[in-house]
C-alpha positions as CSV (number, residue, x, y, z in Angstrom):
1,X,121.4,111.7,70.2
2,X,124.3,114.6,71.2
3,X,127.2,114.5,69.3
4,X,130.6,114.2,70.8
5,X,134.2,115.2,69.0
6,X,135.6,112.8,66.7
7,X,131.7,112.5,64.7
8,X,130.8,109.9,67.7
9,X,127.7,109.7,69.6
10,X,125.9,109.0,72.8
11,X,122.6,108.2,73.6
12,X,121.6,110.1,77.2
13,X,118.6,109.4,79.6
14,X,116.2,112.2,78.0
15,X,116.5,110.4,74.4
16,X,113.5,108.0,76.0
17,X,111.5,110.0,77.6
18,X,109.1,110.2,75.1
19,X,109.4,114.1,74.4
20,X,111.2,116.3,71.9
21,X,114.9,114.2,72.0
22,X,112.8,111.5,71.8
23,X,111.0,111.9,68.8
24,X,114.2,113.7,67.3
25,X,116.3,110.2,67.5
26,X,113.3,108.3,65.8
27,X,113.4,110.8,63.0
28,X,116.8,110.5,63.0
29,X,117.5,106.4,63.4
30,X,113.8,105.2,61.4
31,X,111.8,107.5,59.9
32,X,114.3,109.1,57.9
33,X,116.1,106.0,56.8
34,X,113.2,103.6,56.2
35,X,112.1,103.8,52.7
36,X,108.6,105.4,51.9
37,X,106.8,102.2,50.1
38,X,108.7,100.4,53.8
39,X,107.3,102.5,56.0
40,X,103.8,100.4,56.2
41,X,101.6,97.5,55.0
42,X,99.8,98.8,52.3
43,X,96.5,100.0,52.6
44,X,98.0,100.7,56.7
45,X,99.2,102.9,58.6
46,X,102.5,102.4,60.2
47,X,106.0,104.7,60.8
48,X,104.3,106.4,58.0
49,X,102.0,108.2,60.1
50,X,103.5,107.4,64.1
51,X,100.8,106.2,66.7
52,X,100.2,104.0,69.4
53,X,100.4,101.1,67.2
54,X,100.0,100.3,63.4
55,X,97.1,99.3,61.2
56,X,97.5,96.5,58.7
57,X,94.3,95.6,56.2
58,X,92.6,92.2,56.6
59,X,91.4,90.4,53.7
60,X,87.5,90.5,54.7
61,X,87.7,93.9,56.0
62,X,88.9,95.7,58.9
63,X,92.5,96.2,60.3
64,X,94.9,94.3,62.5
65,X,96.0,96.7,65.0
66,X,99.5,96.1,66.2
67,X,101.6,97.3,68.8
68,X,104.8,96.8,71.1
69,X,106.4,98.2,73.8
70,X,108.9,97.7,76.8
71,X,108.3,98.2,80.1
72,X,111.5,99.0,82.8
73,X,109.6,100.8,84.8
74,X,111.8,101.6,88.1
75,X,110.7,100.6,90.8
76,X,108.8,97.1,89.8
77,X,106.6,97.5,92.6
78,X,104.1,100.3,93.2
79,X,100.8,101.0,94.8
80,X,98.3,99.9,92.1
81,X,100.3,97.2,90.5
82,X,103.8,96.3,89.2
83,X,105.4,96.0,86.3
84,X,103.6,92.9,84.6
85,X,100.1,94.3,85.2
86,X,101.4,97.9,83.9
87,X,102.6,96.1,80.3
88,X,99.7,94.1,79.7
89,X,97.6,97.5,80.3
90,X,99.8,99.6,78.6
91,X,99.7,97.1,75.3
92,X,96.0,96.7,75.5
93,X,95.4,100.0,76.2
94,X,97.5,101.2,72.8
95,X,96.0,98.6,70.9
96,X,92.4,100.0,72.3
97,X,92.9,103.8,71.6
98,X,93.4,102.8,68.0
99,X,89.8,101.6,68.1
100,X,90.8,97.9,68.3
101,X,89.2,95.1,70.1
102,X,92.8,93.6,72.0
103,X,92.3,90.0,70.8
104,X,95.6,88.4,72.0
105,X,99.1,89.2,72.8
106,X,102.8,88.2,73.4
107,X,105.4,88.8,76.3
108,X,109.4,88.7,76.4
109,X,111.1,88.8,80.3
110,X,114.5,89.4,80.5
111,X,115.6,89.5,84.0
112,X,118.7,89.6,85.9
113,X,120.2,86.7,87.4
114,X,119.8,87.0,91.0
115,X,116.3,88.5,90.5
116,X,113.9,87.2,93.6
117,X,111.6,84.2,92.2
118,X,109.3,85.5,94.0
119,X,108.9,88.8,92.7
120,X,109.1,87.1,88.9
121,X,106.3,84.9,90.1
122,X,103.9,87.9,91.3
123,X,105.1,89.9,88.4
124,X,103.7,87.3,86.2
125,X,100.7,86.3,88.0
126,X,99.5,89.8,87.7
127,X,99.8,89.5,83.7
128,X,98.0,86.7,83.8
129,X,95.5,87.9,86.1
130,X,95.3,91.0,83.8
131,X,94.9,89.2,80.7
132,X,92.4,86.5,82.0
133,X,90.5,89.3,83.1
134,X,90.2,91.0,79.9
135,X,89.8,87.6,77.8
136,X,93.4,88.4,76.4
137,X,95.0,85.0,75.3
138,X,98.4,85.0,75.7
139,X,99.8,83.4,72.4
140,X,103.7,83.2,72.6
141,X,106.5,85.0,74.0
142,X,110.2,84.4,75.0
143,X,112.0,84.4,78.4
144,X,116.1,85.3,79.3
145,X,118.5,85.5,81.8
146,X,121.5,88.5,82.2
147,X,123.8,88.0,83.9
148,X,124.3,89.9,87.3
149,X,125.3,93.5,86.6
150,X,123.9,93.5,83.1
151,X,120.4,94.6,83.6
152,X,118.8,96.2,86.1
153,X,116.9,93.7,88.0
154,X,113.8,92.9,85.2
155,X,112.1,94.5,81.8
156,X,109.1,93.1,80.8
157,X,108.2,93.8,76.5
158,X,104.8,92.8,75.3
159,X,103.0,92.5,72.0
160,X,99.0,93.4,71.1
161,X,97.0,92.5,68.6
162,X,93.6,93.6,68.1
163,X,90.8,93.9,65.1
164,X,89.5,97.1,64.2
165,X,86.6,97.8,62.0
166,X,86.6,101.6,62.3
167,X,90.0,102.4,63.5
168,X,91.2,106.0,65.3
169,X,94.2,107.4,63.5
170,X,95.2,110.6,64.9
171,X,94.1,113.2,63.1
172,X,92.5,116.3,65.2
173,X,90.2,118.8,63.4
174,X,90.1,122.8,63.8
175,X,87.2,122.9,66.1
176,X,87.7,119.5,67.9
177,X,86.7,119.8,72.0
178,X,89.1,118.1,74.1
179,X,87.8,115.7,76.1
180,X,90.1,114.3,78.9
181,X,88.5,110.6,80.1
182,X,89.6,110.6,83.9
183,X,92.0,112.5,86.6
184,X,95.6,112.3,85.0
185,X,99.4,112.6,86.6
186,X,98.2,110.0,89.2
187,X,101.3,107.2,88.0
188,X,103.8,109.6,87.2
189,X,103.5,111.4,90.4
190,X,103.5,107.7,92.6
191,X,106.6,106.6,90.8
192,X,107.9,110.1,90.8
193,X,107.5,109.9,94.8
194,X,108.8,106.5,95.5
195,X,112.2,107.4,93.1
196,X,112.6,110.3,95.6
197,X,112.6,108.6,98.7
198,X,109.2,109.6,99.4
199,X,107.6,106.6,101.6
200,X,107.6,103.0,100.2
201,X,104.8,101.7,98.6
202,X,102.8,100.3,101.6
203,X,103.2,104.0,102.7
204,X,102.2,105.6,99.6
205,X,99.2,103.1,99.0
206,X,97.5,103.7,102.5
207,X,97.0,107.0,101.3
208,X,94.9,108.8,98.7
209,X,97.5,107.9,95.6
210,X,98.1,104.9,93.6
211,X,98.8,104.6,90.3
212,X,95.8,104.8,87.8
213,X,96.9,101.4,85.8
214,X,93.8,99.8,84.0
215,X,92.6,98.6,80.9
216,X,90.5,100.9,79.1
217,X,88.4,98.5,77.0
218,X,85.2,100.3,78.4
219,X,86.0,102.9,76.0
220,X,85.4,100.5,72.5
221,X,81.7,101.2,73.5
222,X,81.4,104.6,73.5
223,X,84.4,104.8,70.4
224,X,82.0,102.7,68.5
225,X,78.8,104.6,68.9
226,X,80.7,107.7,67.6
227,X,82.8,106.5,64.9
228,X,83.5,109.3,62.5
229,X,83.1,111.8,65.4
230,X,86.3,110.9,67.7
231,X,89.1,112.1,65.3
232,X,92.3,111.1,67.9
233,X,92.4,109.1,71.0
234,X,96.0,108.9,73.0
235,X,96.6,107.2,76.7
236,X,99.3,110.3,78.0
237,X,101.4,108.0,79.1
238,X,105.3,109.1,78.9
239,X,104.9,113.0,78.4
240,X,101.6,113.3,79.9
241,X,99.1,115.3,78.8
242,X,101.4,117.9,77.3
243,X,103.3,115.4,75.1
244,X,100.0,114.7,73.7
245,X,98.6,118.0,72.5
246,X,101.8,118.9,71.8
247,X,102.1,116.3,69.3
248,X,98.2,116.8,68.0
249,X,98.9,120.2,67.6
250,X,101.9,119.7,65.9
251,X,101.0,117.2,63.4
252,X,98.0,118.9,62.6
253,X,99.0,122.6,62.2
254,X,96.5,123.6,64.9
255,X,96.4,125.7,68.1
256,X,95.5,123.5,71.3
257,X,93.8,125.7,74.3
258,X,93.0,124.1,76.9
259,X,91.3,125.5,80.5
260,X,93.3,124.9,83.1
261,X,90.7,124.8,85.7
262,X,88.8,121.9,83.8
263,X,91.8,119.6,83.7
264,X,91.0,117.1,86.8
265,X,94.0,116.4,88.6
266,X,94.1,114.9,92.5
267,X,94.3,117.2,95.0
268,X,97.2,114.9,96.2
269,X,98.9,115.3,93.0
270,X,99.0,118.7,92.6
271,X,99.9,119.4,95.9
272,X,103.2,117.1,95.0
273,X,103.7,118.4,92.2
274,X,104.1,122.2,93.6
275,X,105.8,120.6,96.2
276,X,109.0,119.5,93.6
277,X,107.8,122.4,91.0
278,X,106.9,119.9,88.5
279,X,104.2,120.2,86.0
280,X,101.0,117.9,86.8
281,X,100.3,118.2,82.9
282,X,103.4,116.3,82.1
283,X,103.1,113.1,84.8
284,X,102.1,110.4,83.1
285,X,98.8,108.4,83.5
286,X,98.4,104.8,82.9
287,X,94.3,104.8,83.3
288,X,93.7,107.8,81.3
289,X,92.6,108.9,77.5
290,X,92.8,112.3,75.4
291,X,89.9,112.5,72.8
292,X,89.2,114.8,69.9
293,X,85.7,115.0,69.8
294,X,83.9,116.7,67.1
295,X,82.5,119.8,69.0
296,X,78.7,118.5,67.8
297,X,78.9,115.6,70.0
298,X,81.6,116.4,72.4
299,X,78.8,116.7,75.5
300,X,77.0,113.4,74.4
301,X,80.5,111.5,74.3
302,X,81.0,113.1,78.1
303,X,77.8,111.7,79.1
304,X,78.1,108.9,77.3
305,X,81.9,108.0,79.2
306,X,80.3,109.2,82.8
307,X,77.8,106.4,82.1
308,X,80.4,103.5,81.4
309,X,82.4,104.0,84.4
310,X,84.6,107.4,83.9
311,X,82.9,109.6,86.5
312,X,85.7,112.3,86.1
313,X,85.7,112.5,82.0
314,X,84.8,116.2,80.8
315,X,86.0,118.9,78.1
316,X,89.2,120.9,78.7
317,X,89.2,122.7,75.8
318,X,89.3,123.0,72.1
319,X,91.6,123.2,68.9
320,X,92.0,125.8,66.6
321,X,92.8,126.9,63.3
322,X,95.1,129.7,63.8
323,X,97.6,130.2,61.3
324,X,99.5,132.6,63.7
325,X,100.1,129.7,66.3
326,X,99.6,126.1,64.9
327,X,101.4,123.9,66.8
328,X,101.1,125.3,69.9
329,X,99.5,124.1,73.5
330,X,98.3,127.3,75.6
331,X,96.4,126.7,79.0
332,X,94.1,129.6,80.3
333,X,94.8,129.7,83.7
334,X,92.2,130.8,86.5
335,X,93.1,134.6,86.8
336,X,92.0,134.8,82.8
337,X,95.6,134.7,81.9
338,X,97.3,132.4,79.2
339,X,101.0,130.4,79.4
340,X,101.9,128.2,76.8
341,X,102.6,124.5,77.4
342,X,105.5,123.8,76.2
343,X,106.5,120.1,74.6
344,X,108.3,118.1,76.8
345,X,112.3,117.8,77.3
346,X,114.8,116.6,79.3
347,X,113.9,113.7,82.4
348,X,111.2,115.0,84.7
349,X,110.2,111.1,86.1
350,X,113.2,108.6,84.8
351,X,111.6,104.7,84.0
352,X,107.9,105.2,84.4
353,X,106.9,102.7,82.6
C-alpha cells in the first residue's frame, strides 16, 4: 500500500501481483494484526506459516486442507480454457500441492449485468466439466449481479477442500534438488499476448501455445510414495517460478541455484518473452509444480513423474546453506556465468488468473 499526504492510502495494481508489494500488504493488513493463538486451528497450519492453503487436524487423523482464491483473469477466454475451468484447477491444484486428496468444493460468480449468457453458460459448463472430471462435488456456492460499470465483466472465487494424511508444508532443506514438474511460463505468456494485442485466441491456439491449465492430481501418487522426502511443493502461478524460490529461499534462510539451461521453457515462449524483454522465469504456469526433493531420491521422483504423465519433469538445481547469501535465487546461465533472480515487483502480466 503507498502512502499519500494527509496519512491516507491507496492500493495500486502491483499490490496483487503476488510479488514483494504483495506479500508486504498481507504483512501489513493480516499477519501483523491477527493475533498469534488466531492465526490457525490448532494442531494446523494457517496465516501462521502462509501456503497454498491451510491445514486443520481431523479428529481420526489427518488434516483438512483448505483453500480459496479468486479468479479475474483478463481476458475470460483463452486458448486452453477460460476462466471457470482455470478456478476449479487452480483450487484443486492448491489444495493438491499440500498433499491433499481435493474432496469437494464451493464457487461464488459475480458478474456484471449485461454480461453475455452465453459466455456465463460456457464459463460454467467448463467448471463442471472440470469438476466431474476429477470427481470433485460441488457442495455450495453463491451467485450476484453488479451493476453495469461496477465490475469488469465476471470474477469467478472458489473454495477446496481436501484430506491429507501426510501433508506438504513448505519447508525446503539445505541440499534439496529442485525439481520442476513440466515446461513453465506457458499461461502467463498466452495471456500476456492476447492483453497486448497479439492475435485473438483462435489465432493464438492454432499455433504451438496455449495455456498449461490442468489439474495436477497425478501428482498425489508420486507425493505419496515419497512422503518424508518432498519437503515443498508450489504450482508458480502469479510470480512464476521466481516468486517461488524466492519465497523458499527466503523463508528458509537458504541459497536457491538453479541451471538455467535445465529449466524447460517452449521455444515459443521464450522467443516471446525476448521479444517484450520479459523474464520467462516469472510467467506464470497453471499446469506446473516446484518440488524440493531430498537430493537421495530426487532422480527416482524424476522418473517416477516421467512415468505418470510429466514427460518434461527434471532437476534444475539445488538449495544451499550459505550463510553469505540465504535468501537468494541465482541462475547459472549457459556461458558458466551467474545472475541473480531477483523476487518479483511491479505488473509484468496484469489479471492472469
Amino acid at each position: 500500500m503507498r502512502r499519500i499526504p494527509g496519512g491516507k492510502g491507496v492500493v495500486e495494481l502491483a499490490d496483487g501481483q503476488g510479488g514483494v508489494e504483495t506479500l508486504r500488504l498481507l504483512e501489513e493488513l493480516f499477519f501483523r494484526r491477527v493475533k498469534e493463538h488466531l492465526k490457525r486451528v490448532e494442531g494446523g497450519v494457517g496465516i501462521d506459516f502462509p501456503d497454498d492453503g491451510a491445514l486443520i487436524p481431523l479428529p481420526g487423523g489427518g488434516f483438512l486442507v483448505v483453500t480459496a482464491d479468486s479468479y479475474t483473469v483478463n481476458p475470460p477466454f483463452f486458448p486452453g480454457g477460460n476462466i471457470g475451468s482455470l478456478a476449479v484447477h487452480g483450487s484443486i491444484n492448491d489444495v493438491v500441492m499440500m498433499g491433499g486428496r481435493p474432496v469437494a468444493m464451493l464457487d461464488t460468480i459475480v458478474v456484471e449485468e449485461g454480461f453475455p449468457m452465453g459466455d456465463l453458460e460456457a464459463i460454467v459448463n467448463s467448471m463442471l466439466e472440470a469438476l466431474e472430471k476429477e470427481g470433485v462435488p460441488l457442495i455450495g456456492g453463491d451467485f450476484k449481479v453488479m451493476p453495469k460499470g461496477q465490475l469488469d465483466r465476471i470474477t469467478v472465487t472458489t473454495v477446496g477442500l481436501g484430506v491429507a494424511r501426510s501433508p506438504i508444508v513448505d519447508k525446503p532443506r539445505g541440499g534439496d534438488k529442485i525439481v520442476v514438474t513440466d515446461y513453465v511460463g506457458d499461461h502467463g505468456a498466452v495471456i500476456l499476448m492476447l492483453q497486448m494485442g497479439m492475435g485473438d485466441v483462435e489465432e493464438i491456439a492454432s499455433g504451438s501455445l496455449k495455456s498449461d491449465s490442468k489439474p495436477l492430481t497425478p501428482l498425489l501418487p508420486v507425493f505419496e510414495k515419497f512422503a518424508g522426502y518432498i519437503h515443498a511443493a508450489r504450482d508458480p502461478t502469479r510470480g512464476g517460478l521466481a516468486g517461488v524460490l524466492n519465497e523458499w529461499a527466503r523463508s528458509g534462510g537458504l541459497l536457491a541455484v538453479i541451471r538455467e539451461e535445465e529449466v524447460p521453457v517452449r521455444d515459443a515462449v521464450r522467443r516471446f518473452a525476448e521479444m517484450l524483454g520479459v523474464d520467462p522465469l516469472y510467467l506464470a504456469s497453471e499446469g506446473a509444480a516446484v518440488l524440493s526433493v531430498s537430493p537421495e531420491v530426487a532422480e527416482e521422483v524424476v522418473s517416477e513423474l516421467r512415468g505418470r504423465g510429466f514427460p518434461n519433469a527434471r532437476v534444475i538445481g539445488e538449495f544451499r546453506e550459505n550463510p553469505k547469501y540465504r535468501g537468494f535465487v541465482v541462475s547459472e546461465t549457459g556461458v558458466g556465468g551467474h545472475r541473480i533472480i531477483e523476487p518479483p515487483r511491479g505488473v509484468i502480466v496484469p489479471r492472469i488468473c
